[in-house]
C-alpha positions in Angstrom: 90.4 129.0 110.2 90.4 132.6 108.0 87.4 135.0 108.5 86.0 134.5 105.4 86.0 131.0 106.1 84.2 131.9 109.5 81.6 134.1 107.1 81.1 131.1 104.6 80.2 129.0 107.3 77.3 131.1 108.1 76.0 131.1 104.9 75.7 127.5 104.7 74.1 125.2 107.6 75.9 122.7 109.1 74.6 119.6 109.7 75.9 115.9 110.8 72.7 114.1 110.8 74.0 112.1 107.9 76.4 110.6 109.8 73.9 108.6 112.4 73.1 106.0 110.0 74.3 104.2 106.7 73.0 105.2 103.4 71.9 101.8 103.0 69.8 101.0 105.7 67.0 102.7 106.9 65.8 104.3 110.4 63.9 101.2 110.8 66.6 99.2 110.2 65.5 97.9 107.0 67.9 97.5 104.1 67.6 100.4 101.2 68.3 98.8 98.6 70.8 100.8 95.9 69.7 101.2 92.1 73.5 102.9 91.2 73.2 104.9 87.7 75.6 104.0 85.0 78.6 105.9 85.3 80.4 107.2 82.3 83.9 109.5 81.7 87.1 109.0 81.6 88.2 107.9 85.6 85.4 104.8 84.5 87.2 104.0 81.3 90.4 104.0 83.2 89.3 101.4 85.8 87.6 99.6 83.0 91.1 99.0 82.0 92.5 98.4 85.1 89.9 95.8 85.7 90.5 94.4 82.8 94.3 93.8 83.7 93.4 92.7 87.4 91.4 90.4 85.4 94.1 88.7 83.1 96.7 88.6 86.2 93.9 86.6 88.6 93.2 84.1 86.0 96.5 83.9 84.7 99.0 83.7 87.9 97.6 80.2 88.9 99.2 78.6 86.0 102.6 80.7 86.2 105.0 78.1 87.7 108.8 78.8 89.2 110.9 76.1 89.2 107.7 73.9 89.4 106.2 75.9 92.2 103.1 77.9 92.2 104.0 81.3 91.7 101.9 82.4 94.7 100.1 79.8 96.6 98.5 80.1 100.2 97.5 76.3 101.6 96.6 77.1 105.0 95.8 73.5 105.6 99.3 71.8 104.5 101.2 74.8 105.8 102.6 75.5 102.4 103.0 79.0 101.3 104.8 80.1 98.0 105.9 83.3 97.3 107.2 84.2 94.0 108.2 80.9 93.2 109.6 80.5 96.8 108.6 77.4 99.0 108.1 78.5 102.8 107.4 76.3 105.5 105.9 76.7 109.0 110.0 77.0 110.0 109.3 80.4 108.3 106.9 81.4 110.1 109.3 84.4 111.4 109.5 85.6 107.5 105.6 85.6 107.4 105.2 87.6 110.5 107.6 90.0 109.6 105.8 90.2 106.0 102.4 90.8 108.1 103.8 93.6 109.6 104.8 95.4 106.4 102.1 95.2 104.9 100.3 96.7 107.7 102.6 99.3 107.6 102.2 99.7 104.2 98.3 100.0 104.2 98.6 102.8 107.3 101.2 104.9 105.1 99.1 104.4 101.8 96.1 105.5 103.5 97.3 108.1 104.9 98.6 109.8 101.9 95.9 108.5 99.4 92.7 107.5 101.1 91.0 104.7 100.1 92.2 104.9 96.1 93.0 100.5 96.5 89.4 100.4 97.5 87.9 101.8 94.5 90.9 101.1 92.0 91.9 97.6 92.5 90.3 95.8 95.6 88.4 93.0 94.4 85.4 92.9 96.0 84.6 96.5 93.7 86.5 95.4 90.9 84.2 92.2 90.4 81.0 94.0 91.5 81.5 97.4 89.6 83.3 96.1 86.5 81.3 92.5 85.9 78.3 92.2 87.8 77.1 95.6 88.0 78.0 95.6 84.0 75.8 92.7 83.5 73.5 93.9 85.4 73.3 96.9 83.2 73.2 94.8 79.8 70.4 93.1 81.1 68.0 94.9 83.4 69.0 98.2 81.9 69.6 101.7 84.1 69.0 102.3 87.3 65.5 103.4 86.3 64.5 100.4 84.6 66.0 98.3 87.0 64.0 99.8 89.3 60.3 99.6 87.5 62.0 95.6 87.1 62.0 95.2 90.3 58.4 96.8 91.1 56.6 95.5 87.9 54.6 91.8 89.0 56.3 88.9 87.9 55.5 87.7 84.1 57.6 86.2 81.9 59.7 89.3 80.9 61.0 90.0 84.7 61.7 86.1 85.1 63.0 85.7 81.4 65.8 88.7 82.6 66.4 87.7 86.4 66.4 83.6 85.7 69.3 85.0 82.9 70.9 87.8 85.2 71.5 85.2 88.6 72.6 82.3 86.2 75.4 84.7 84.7 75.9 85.5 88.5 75.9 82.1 90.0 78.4 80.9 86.7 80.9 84.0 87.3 80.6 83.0 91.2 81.6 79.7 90.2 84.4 80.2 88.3 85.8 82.7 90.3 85.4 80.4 93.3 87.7 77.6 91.7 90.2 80.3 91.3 90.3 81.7 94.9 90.5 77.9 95.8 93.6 77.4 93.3 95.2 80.0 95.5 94.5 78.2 98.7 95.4 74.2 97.9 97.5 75.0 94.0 95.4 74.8 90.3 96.9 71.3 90.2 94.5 70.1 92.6 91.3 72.0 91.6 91.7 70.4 87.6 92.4 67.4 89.5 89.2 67.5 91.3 87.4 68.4 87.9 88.7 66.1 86.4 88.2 62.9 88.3 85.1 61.6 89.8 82.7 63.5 91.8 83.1 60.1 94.5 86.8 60.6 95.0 86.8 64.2 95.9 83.6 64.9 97.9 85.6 66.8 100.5 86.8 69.1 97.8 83.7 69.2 95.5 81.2 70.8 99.1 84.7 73.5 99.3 84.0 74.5 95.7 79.9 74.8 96.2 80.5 76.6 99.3 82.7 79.2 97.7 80.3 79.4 94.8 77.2 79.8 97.1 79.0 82.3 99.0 80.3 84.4 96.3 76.9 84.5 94.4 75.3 85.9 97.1 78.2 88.7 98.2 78.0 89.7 94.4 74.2 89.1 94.4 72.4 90.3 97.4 74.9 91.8 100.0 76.8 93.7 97.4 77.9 97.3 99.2 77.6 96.2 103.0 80.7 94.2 102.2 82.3 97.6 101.9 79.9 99.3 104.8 79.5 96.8 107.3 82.1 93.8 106.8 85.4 95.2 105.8 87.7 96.2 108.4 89.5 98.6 105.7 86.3 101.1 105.7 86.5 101.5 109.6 89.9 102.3 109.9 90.0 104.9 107.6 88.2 107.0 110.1 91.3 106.8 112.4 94.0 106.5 109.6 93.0 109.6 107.1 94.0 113.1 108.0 93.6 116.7 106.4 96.4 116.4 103.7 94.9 113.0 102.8 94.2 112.5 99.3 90.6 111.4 98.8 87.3 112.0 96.5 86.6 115.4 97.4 83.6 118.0 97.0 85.3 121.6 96.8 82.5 123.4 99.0 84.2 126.4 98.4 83.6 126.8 95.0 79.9 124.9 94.8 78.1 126.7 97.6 75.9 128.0 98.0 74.0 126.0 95.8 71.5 126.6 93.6 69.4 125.3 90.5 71.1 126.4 86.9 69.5 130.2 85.5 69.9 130.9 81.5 71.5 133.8 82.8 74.3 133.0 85.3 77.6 132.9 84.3 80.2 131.1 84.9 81.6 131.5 88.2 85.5 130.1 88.8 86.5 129.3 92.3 88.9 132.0 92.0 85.9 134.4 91.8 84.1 132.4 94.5 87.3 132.5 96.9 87.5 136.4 96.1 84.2 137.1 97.0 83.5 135.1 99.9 83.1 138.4 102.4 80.7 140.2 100.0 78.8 137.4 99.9 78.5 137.0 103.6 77.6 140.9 103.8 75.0 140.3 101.1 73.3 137.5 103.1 73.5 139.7 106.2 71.1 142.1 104.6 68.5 139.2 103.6 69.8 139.6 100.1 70.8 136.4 98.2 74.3 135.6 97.7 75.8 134.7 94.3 75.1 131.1 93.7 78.6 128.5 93.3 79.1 126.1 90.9 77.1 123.2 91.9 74.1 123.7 90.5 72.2 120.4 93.0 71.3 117.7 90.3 72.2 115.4 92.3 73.6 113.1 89.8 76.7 112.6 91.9 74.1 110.7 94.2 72.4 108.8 91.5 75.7 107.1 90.4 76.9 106.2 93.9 77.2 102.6 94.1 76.9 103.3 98.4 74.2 106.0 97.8 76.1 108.6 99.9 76.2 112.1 98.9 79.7 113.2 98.4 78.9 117.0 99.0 78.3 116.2 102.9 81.9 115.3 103.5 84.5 112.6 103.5 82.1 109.4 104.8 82.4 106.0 105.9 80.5 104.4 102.9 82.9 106.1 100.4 85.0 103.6 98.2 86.3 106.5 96.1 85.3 104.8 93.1 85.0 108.2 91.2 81.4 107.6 89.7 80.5 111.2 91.2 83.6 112.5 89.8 82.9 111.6 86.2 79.0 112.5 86.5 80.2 115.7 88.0 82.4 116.8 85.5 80.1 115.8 82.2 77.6 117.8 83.9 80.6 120.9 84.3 81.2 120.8 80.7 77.1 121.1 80.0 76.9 124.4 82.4 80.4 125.6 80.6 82.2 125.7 83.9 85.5 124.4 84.7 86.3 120.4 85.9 86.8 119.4 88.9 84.2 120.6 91.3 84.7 116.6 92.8 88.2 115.4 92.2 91.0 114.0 94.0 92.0 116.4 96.8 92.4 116.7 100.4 90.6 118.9 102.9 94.0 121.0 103.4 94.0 121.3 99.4 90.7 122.3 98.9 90.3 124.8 101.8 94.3 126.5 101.1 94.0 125.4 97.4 97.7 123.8 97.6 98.5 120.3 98.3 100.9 119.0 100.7 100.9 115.6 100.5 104.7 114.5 101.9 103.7 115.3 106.0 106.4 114.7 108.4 103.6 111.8 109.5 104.0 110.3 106.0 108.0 110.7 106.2 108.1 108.7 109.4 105.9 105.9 107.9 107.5 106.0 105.0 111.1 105.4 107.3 109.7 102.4 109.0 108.0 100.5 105.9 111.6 101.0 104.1 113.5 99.7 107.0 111.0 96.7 107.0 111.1 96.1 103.3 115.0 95.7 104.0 114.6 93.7 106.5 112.6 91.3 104.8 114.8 91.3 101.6 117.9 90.6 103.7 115.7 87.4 105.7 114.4 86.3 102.7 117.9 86.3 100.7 119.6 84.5 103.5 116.7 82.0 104.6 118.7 79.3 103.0 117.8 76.2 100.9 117.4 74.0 103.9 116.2 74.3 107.5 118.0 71.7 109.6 116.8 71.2 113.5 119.6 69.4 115.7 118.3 68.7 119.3 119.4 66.5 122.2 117.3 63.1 122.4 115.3 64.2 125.9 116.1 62.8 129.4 119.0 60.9 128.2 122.5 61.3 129.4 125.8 60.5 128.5 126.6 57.0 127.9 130.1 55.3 128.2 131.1 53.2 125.0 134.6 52.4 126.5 136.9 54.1 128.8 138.2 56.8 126.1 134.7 57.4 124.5 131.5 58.8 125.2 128.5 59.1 123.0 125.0 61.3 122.9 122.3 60.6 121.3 120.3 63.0 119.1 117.4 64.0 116.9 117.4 65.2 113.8 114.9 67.0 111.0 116.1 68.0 107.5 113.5 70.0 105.7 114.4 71.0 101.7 112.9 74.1 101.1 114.4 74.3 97.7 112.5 73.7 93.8 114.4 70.5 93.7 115.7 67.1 95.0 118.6 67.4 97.8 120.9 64.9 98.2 121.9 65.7 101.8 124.2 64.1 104.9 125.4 65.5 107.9 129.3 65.8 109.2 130.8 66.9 112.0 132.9 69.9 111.7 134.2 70.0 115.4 135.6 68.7 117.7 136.6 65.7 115.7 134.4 62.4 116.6 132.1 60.1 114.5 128.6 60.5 113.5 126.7 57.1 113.5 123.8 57.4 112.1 120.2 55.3 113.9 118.7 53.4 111.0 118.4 54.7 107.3 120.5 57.6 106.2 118.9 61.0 105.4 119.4 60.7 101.6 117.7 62.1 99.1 115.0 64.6 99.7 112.4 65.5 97.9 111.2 69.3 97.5 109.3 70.4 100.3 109.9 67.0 102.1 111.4 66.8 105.3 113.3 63.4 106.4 113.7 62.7 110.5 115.7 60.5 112.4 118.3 59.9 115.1 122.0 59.6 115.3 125.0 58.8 117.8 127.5 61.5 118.3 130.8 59.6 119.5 133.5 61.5 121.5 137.1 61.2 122.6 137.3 61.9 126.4 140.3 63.9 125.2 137.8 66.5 123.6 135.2 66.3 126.1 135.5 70.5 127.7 132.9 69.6 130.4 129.5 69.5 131.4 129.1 71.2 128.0 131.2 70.8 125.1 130.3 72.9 121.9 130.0 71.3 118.6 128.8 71.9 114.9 127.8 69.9 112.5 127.0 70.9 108.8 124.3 69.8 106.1 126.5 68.7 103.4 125.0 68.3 99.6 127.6 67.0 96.8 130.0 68.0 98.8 128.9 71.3 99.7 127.4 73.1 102.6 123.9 73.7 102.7 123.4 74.3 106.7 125.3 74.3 109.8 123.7 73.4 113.1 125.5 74.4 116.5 124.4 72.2 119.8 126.4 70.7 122.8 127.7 67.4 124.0 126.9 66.3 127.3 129.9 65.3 129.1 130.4 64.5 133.1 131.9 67.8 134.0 135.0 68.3 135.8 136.0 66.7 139.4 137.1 69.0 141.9 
């Protein structure tokens, strides 16, 4: 740390206090609850927009179908997960480990270089409650003032005309966006079908749907920003994950403090200037005489907009979903004061106290190196996964048995799962040594996608063949004639006499 720094320090007083509780609950313990000012500027209109795309691809990507699969579908309870159009099955389970991984890669590396921008951009617990809800909210209830004196005023029929209106915009959003999440878990199919047909034939369903409702109301509702403070997972590690050359919604304390109430007569004051003339100021202060004030003139709108009610000036905080309200309030109030943009922005610590920005660590280079080699690894796995997954396995506690004095035969087991869009005719063959296959019952025939067809068969060898105890064969999928799998096991044979 330079001297000046050292000096600057002096000048202002430190404290941490902040950091002992939320800004949402109380000493007592008590919930504060948040009355967020309307944001306005151009980082607002921009997630506007990008909200407004989220939007149109969450409602939208339920109907997109690839050959006649979901385009991305997550039933949990069937174990059927589509990706992109492809089918996975339990089988898979390697693929969707591997995926986990790179995504948690992902989030570290993301994080490290760029904060938390998903959480205010594009997560969608912010995107529905800063974009709709809190939008509503606004159209209806007013400002934060108003909603305020709302919420004070006794109940008569203007406060129960505008709530009764405001929860049953809530609770309708809630339920339309709770079909939705469920058309990602069990497929849109099923959720019209459950509309559709008789409350009586889908009770199961219909409580799912009622649950998700209920329980998105009241996120959206009543527990709002202690999703972000107290639930997520995300907010915590960001603590361990960010460092100084992270990229986050930043307060340039250089340049605002000290701070100090607006005079007709001060001038503008770059951060140039400020950075210049941190010693003098220090000396000034010294000699009880008061230092040239910075750019933050403490109106404390960046507060008032906070949807966590944090105040962004104390540091880099827990709460913080880098949503950029303060950002926009900040600058509209710059351009009032004639002074230059940007006293909150996107920066990191390093940036702000060296005024350059580094993002591209050798940290970020070696997270960067792993999530590529993981991305290939999971392109390659993915390319080669096949259209079938074929499990071969000796029928348990049997052995050998004798057919005649030149032959011997095993029995096996045998599952054929089609993880293809369409039908699969499919039979099995034996590729080596030569021998029969003699098949227990009904032949695997025709499979449907995403069905699976079991059964056993009779593997008959020469004794002419037989290696040993162990002899190694293979057997392929065939389908019209052409390989879809191959399967490698053993015969079990008597073994050599000495």
């Amino acid at each position: 740390m330079t001297n000046n720094q050292n000096n600057w320090d002096n000048i202002i007083e430190d404290t941490e206090a902040f950091r002992d509780q939320i800004a949402t609950v109380d000493h007592s313990g008590k919930r504060i609850w948040i009355y967020p000012k309307q944001p306005k500027g151009r980082y607002y209109a921009a997630r506007t927009w990008v909200s407004i795309l989220f939007l149109v691809i969450f409602l939208v990507m339920p109907f997109i179908k690839v050959n006649g699969e979901q385009f991305l579908l997550l039933n949990v309870l069937e174990r059927k997960f589509v990706l992109f159009g492809l089918l996975f099955t339990p089988q898979d389970f390697h693929l969707f480990v591997l995926a986990t991984l790179t995504f948690i890669v992902f989030i570290i590396l993301f994080t490290v270089v760029y904060g938390r921008l998903f959480c205010g951009w594009v997560c969608p617990q912010t995107v529905f409650m800063e974009m709709f809800f809190r939008k509503i909210e606004y159209w209806i209830e007013g400002d934060a003032n108003a909603q305020r004196k709302l919420d004070q005023a006794p109940w008569n029929t203007e406060k129960i005309r505008k709530k009764v209106l405001k929860h049953s915009i809530f609770f309708a959003i809630a339920v339309v966006v709770a079909n939705y999440f469920l058309a990602y878990l069990i497929g849109m199919d099923e959720v019209i079908r459950i509309i559709r047909e008789p409350l009586s034939a889908h009770m199961g369903g219909f409580t799912g749907m009622v649950v998700f409702s209920g329980i998105f109301y009241f996120v959206f509702a009543r527990l709002r920003e202690q999703v972000c403070t107290t639930i997520c997972p995300y907010g915590r590690l960001q603590g361990v994950l960010l460092v100084k050359d992270s990229i986050v919604v930043a307060y340039d304390h250089l340049r605002g403090e000290p701070r100090g109430k607006l005079k007709k007569h001060k001038t503008p004051n770059p951060v140039e200037t400020i950075r210049s003339a941190v010693s003098e100021e220090a000396s000034s202060a010294q000699k009880n005489q008061t230092p040239e004030f910075g750019d933050c003139i403490d109106c404390k709108l960046c507060i008032a907009v906070c949807p966590t009610g944090i105040d962004i000036r104390d540091g880099t905080q827990l709460e913080c979903v880098n949503c950029t309200a303060c950002m926009d309030a900040c600058d509209a109030i710059m351009d009032k004061v004639d002074r230059p943009r940007g006293l909150i922005r996107y920066d990191s610590m390093s940036g702000i106290e060296s005024g350059k920005r580094r993002i591209f660590s050798p940290r970020v280079w070696a997270y960067t190196g792993v999530l590529l080699a993981l991305l290939i690894l999971d392109i390659v796995l993915i390319a080669n996964r096949g259209v079938i997954e074929t499990i071969i396995l000796r029928s348990p506690g049997q052995l050998y048995q004798k057919k005649d004095e030149t032959h011997l035969t095993n029995l096996y087991t045998y599952t054929i799962i089609n993880k293809s869009s369409g039908e699969l005719p499919v039979q099995l063959n034996l590729v080596s040594p030569e021998g029969v296959i003699q098949i227990v019952g009904q032949e695997p025939g025709v499979l449907e996608k995403g069905a699976k067809s079991q059964g056993a068969f009779f593997l008959e060898l020469s004794t002419d063949v037989i290696q040993g105890r162990k002899t190694p064969i293979v057997i392929e999928v065939l389908s019209e004639g052409k390989k879809i799998d191959e399967v490698k096991t053993n015969f079990l044979g008597p073994g050599k006499r000495k």
